[in-house]
C-alpha positions as CSV (number, residue, x, y, z in Angstrom):
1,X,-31.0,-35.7,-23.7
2,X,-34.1,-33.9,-22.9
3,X,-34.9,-31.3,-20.0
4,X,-38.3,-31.8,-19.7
5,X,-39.5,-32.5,-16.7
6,X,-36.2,-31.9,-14.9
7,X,-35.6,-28.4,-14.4
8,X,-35.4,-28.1,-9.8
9,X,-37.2,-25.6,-8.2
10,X,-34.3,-23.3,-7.6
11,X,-33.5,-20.5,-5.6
12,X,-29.7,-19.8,-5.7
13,X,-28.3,-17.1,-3.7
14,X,-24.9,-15.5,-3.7
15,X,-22.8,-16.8,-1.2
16,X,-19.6,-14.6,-1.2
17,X,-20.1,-11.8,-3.9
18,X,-17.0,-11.7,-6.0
19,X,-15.1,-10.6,-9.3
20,X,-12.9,-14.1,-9.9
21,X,-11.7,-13.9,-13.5
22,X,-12.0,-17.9,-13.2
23,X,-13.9,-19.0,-10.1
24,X,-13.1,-23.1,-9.4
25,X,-12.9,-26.0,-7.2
26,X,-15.1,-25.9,-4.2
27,X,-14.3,-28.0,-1.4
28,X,-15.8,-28.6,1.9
29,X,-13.2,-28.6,4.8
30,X,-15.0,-30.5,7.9
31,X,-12.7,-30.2,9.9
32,X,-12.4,-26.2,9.8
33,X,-15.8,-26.3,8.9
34,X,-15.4,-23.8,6.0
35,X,-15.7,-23.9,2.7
36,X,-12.6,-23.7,0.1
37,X,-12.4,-21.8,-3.0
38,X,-10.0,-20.4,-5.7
39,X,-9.6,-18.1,-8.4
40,X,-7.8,-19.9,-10.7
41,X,-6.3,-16.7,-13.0
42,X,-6.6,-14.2,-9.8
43,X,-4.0,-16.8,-7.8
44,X,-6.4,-16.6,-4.9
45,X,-7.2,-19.3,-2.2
46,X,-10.4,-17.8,-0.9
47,X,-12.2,-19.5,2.4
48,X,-15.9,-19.0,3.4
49,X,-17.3,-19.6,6.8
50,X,-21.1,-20.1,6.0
51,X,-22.1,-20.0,10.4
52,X,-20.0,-17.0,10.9
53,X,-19.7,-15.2,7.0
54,X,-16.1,-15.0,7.9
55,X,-13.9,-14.5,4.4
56,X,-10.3,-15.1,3.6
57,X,-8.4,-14.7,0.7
58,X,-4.2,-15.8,0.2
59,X,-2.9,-15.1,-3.0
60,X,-0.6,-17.9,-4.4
61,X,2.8,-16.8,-6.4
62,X,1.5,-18.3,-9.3
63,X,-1.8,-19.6,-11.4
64,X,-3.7,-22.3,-8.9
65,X,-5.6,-24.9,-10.0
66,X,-7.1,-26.9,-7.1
67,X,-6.9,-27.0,-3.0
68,X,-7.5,-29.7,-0.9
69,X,-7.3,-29.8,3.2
70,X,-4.5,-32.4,4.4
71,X,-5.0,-35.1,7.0
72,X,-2.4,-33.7,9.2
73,X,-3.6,-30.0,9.2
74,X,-3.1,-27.4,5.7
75,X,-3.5,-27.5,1.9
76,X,-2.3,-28.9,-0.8
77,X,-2.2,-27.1,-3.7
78,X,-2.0,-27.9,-7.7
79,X,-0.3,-24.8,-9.2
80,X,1.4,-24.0,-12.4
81,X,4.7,-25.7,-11.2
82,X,3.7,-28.5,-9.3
83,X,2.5,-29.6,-6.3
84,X,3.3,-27.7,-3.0
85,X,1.9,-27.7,0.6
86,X,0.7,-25.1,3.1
87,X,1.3,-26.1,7.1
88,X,-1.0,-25.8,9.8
89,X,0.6,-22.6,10.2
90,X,0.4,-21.3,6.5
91,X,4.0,-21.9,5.6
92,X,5.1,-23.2,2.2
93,X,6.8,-25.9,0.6
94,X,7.0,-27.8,-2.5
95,X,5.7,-31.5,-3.0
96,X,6.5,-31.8,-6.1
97,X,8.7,-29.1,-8.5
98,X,8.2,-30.1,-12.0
99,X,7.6,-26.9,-14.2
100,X,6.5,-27.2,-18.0
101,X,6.5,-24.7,-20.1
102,X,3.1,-23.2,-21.7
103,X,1.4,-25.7,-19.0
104,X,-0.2,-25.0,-15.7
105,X,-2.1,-26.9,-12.8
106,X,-6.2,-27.3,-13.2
107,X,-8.5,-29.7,-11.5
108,X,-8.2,-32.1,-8.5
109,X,-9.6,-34.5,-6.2
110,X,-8.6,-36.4,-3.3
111,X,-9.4,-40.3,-3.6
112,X,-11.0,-42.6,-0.8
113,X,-7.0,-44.0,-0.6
114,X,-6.4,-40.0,0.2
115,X,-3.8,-39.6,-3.2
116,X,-4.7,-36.3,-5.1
117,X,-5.7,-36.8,-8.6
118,X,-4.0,-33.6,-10.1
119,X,-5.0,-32.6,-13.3
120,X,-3.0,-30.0,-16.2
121,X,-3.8,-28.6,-19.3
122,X,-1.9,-26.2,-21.9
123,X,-2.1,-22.3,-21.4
124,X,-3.1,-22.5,-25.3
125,X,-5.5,-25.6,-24.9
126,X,-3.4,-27.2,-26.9
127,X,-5.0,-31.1,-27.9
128,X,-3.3,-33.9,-25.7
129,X,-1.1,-31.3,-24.0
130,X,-2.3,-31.9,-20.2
131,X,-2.6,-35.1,-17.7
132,X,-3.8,-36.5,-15.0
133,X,-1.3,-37.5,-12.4
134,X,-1.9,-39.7,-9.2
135,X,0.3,-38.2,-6.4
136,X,0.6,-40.0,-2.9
137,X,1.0,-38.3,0.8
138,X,5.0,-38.9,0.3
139,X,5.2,-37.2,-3.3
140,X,5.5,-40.2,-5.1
141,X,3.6,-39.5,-8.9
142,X,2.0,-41.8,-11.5
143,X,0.8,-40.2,-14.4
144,X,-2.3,-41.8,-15.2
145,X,-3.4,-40.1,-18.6
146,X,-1.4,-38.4,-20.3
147,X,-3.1,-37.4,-23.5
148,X,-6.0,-35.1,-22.2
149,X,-6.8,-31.5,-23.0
150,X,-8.5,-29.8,-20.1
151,X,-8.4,-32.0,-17.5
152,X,-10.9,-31.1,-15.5
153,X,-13.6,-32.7,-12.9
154,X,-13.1,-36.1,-10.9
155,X,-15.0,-37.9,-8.3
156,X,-15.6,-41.7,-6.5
157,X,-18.7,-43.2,-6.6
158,X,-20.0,-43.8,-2.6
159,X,-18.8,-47.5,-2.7
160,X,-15.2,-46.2,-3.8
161,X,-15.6,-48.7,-6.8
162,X,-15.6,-46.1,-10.0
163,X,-14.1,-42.8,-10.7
164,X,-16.1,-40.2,-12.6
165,X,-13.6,-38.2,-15.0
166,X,-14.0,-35.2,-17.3
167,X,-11.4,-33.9,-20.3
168,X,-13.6,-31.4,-20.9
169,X,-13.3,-30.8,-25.2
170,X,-14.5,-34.1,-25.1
171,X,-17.8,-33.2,-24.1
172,X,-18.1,-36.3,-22.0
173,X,-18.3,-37.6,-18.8
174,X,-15.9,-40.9,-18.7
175,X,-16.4,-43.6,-16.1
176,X,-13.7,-46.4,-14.7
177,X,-13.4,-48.9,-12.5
178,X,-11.5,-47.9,-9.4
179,X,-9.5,-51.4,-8.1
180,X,-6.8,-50.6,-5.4
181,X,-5.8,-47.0,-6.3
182,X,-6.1,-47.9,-10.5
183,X,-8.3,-46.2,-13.0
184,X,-9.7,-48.8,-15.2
185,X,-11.6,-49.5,-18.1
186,X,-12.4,-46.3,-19.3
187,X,-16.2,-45.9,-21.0
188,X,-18.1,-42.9,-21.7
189,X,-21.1,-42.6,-18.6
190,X,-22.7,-39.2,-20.3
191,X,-22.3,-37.1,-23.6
192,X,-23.0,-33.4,-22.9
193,X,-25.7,-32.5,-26.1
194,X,-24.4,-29.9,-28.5
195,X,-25.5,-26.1,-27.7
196,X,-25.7,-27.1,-23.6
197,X,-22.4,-25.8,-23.1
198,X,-19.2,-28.2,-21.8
199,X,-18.6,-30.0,-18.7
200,X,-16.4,-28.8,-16.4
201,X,-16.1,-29.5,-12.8
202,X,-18.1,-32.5,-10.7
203,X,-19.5,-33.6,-7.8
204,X,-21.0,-37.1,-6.6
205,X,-23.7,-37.2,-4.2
206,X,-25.0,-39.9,-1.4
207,X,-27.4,-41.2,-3.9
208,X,-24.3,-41.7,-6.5
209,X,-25.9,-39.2,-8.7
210,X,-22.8,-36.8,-10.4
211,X,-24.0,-32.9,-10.4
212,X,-21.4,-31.5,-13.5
213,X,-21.1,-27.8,-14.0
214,X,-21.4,-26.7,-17.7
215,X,-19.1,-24.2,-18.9
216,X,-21.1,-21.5,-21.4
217,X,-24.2,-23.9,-20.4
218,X,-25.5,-21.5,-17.3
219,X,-26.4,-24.9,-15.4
220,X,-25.7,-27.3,-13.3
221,X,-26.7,-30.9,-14.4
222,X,-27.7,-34.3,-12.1
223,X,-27.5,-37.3,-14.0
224,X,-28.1,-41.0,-12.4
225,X,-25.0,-43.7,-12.1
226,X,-27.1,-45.0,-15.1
227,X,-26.4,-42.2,-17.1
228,X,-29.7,-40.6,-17.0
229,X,-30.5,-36.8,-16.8
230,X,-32.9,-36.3,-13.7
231,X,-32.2,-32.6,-12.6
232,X,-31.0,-29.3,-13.6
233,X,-30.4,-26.2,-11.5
234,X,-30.3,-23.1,-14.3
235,X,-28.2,-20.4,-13.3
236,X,-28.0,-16.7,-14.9
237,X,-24.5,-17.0,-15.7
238,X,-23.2,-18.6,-18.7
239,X,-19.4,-19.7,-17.0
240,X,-20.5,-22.2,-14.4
241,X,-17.0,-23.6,-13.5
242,X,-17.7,-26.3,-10.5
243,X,-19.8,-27.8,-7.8
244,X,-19.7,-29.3,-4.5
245,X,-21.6,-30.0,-1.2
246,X,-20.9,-28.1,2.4
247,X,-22.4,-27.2,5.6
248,X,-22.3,-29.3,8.8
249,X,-24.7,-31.7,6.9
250,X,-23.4,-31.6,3.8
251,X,-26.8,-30.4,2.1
252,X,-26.0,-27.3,0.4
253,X,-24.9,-27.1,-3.2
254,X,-22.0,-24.4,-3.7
255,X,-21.1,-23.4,-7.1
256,X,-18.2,-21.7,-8.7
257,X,-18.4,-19.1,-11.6
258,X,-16.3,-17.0,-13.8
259,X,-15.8,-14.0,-15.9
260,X,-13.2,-14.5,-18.0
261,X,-13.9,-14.0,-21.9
262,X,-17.5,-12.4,-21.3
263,X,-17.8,-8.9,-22.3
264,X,-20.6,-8.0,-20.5
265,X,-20.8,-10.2,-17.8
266,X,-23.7,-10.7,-15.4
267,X,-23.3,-8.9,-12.0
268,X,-23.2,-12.5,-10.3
269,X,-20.2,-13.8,-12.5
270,X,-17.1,-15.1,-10.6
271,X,-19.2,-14.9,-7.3
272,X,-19.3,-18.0,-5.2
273,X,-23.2,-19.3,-5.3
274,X,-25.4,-21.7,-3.1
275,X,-28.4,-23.9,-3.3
276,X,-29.4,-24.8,0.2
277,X,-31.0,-28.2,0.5
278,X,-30.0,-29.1,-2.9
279,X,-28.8,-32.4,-2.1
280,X,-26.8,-34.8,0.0
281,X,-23.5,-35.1,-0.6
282,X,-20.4,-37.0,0.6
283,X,-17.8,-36.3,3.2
284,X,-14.4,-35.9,1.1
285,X,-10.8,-37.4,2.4
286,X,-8.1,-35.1,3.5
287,X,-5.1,-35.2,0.9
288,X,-2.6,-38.4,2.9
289,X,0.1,-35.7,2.5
């Protein structure tokens, strides 16, 4: 697919100016009104108040790959061992305890039903060695695929009737039907061109337009729920890990970077970035747990 003609008039600007080896999953939490973000290799939950500026940052006992607010008040959390929770008042417990060897926790999304899709992959990337599991608000797990590499960004289209999926060797962003909690009839939607970097992480907007973050591909890339390419937002930095709309009106684009692997990285890598007005995005369901 081409660029022409789709490049947005873009001024980025560094919302919380950071070091993450490995910068992921944004998340807006409405209800705190704040915006969620981890560090993947670091084991760090980091929070951003974008009315106040207020930072926090919790570091996790081992690699995190995803955090989600809960319906009831907390997080949920996809790390290396499973799935665990975080109270209202920051206290810990396991979900799921499931340990693998050589694997660990990576991407994940809440679903309109409010199951987490949690996602896995190999420490050595090994082919086939992660999943993608559907886990409900009492624990109860499904595995769904179980023959992806780097399973990485998922999303609902506004309708709740298809699910957006990336295993990101692949190159592609996969499409299914989405019928009463069930992934269905998996078909490619977009194949990311060679030399444009992989996709990573994703985001669906109000329009049903998915904005996917390209690993080595120093964009961010809107394409139409036809398929089609219609923006780009090109960013200095080659590792551009995930995306996601926040503020009170959900307008702003925030995207995740990393550092990891780059020898001389660009003084911007692994900070948390923002595109006001980018967009209009979708309120996301608390995790049912």
């Amino acid at each position: 697919m081409t660029k022409e003609n789709t490049t947005y008039p873009t001024t980025y600007e560094v919302a919380v100016s950071a070091e993450a080896a490995l910068g992921e999953g944004p998340t807006w939490d409405a209800q705190a009104g704040r915006l969620l973000w981890i560090d993947i290799l670091g084991s760090r939950i980091n929070t951003y108040d974008p009315a106040s500026g207020r930072r926090t940052v919790r570091t996790t006992e081992q690699h995190v790959g995803a955090v989600k607010p809960r319906a009831g008040g907390g997080l949920v959390l996809n790390l290396r061992d499973g799935v665990g929770l975080l109270d209202a008042e920051g206290e810990f417990s396991w979900l799921r305890h499931e340990p693998v060897p050589g694997r660990r926790a990576n991407d994940a999304a809440v679903a309109p039903d409010g199951s987490l899709w949690a996602g896995t992959m190999r420490y050595d990337e090994a082919t086939g060695g992660g999943t993608l599991s559907r886990i409900t608000g009492d624990g109860s797990a499904e595995v769904v695929l179980d023959d992806v590499t780097v399973s990485n960004g998922t999303g609902w289209s506004p309708d709740g009737r298809l699910m957006y999926y990336i295993d990101t060797p692949t190159r592609r962003v996969d499409v299914f039907d989405f019928q009463d909690g069930r992934a269905l009839n998996r078909r490619p939607l977009v194949e990311i061109e060679d030399g444009a970097g992989f996709p990573d992480g994703l985001t669906v907007d109000a329009d049903g337009c998915v904005w996917v973050a390209l690993w080595d591909g120093s964009a961010v890339r809107r394409y139409t729920p036809s398929g089609a390419l219609d923006r780009v937002i090109e960013l200095p930095v080659p590792r551009v890990t995930a995306c996601a709309f926040g503020g009170p009106d959900l307008t702003d684009l925030y995207i995740t970077t990393a550092r990891t692997g780059l020898t001389a990285p660009h003084p911007v890598a692994g900070s948390l970035l923002v595109v006001p007005g980018a967009g209009k995005g979708l309120a996301q369901p608390p995790f049912a747990g």
